[in-house]
N, C-alpha and C positions, 0 to 999 in steps of 0.2 A: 158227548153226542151219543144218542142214542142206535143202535143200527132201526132200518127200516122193515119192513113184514120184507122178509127174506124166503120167503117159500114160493117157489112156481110148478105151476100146473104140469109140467113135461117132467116133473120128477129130480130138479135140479134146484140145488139150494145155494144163497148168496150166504157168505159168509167173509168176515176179516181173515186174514191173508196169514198164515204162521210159517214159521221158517222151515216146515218140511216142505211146503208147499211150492220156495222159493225155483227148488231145481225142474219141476213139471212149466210151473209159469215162464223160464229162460228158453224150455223147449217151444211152447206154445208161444213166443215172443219170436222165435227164427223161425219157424215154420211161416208166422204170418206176413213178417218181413221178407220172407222171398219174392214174391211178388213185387213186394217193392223197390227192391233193390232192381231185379230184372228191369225194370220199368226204369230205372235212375241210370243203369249201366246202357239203356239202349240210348236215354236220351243223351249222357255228356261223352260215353264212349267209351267198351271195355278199359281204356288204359287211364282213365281219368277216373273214371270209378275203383278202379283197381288200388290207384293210389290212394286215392281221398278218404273210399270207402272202407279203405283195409280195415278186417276185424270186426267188422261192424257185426257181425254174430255175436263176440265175447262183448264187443260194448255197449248191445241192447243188452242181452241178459244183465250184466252187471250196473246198469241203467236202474232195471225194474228192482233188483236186490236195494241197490243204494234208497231207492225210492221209500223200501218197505224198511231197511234198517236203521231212517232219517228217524221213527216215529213211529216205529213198530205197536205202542196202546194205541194209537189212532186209527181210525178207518178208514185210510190212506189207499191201503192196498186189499181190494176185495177177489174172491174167486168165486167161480160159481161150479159145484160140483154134482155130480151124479154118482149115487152109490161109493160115494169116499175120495172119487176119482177128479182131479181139476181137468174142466175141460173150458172154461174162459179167466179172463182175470183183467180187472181194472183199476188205473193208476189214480189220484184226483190230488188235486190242491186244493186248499182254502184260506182266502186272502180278504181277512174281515174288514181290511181300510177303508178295501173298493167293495167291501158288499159282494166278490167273485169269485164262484167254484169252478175250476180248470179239469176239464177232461185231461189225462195226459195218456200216457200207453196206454194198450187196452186189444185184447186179440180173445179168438173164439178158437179152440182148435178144430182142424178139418170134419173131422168126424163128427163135432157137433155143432154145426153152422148148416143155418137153413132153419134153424128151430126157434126162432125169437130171442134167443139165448143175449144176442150182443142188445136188446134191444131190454131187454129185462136188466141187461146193467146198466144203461143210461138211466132206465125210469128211478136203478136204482139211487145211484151218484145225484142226480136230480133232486130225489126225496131227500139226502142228505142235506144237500146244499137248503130246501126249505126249510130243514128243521135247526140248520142253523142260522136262520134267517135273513140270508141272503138274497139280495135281490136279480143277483146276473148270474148267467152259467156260458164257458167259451169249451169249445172243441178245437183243436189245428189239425189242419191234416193236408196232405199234399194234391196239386191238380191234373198231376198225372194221371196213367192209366193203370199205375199200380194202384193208387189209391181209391179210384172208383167207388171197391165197395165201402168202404169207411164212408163217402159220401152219402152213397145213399142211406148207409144206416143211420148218421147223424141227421140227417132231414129226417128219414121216420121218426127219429125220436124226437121233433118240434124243433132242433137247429135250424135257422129261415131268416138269420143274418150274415151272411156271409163277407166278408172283407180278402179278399183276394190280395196276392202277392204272390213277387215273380225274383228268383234270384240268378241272375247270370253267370256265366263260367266263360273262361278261354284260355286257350293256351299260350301261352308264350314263350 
């Protein structure tokens, strides 16, 4: 696969993901999961998140590593930098049976959100998935109110199928 015109106008460039890169992308992976978790611990309940949730910092970062060390020659895992520096990074599958490129992780860091940045990796991962001729692209993401903004960035970037799903909890 070829990568796709990787240069954007705000001074930030896409690029494949190399393994110095890995320790910034784990940062930029808990940073944006805070929100979500906040969001997961109000809904089932500090002590239900506490259990369930535990570690979930060390097992998104080691999440996104496993991801890039499955297939590290592929273009699996992209970052997009400024002056050297990662400040997003996007996960993706590709499953030629079904014709379908998978969004999977994927975070902007604070300091650079607000700049089309998360919106420049979609179009990116998208371009991939054309050039390898693929006919379908899926995104998941939660319907929380942690996850909002992932929503709305996924509809900017032309996501306008949605298939909803709910998963229950309780104690006993």
């Amino acid at each position: 696969m070829s990568l796709p015109d990787s240069e954007l106008a705000a001074g930030f460039q896409i690029r494949r993901a190399a393994s110095g890169d890995m320790e910034r992308v784990g940062e930029i992976a808990r940073q944006a999961w805070q929100r979500i978790h906040a969001s997961t611990a109000e809904i089932m309940g500090e002590e239900m998140h506490a259990v369930l949730c535990a570690n979930w910092e060390d097992e998104k970062t080691a999440a996104v590593r496993r991801h890039w060390e499955a297939h590290p020659e592929w273009f699996r895992v992209v970052v997009a930098t400024q002056t050297g520096r990662v400040a997003a990074f996007l996960t993706f599958s590709i499953d030629q049976r079904k014709s379908l490129g998978r969004i999977t992780n994927n975070a902007v860091a604070p300091e650079a959100q607000g700049r089309g940045l998360g919106t420049a990796m979609y179009r990116y991962a998208l371009d991939c998935f054309r050039s390898e001729g693929l006919r379908f692209a899926c995104v998941g993401t939660g319907l929380d109110e942690g996850h909002a903004p992932a929503r709305r960035a996924y509809e900017k970037a032309g996501f306008n199928i949605a298939q909803h799903q709910v998963t229950y909890y309780q104690y006993l």
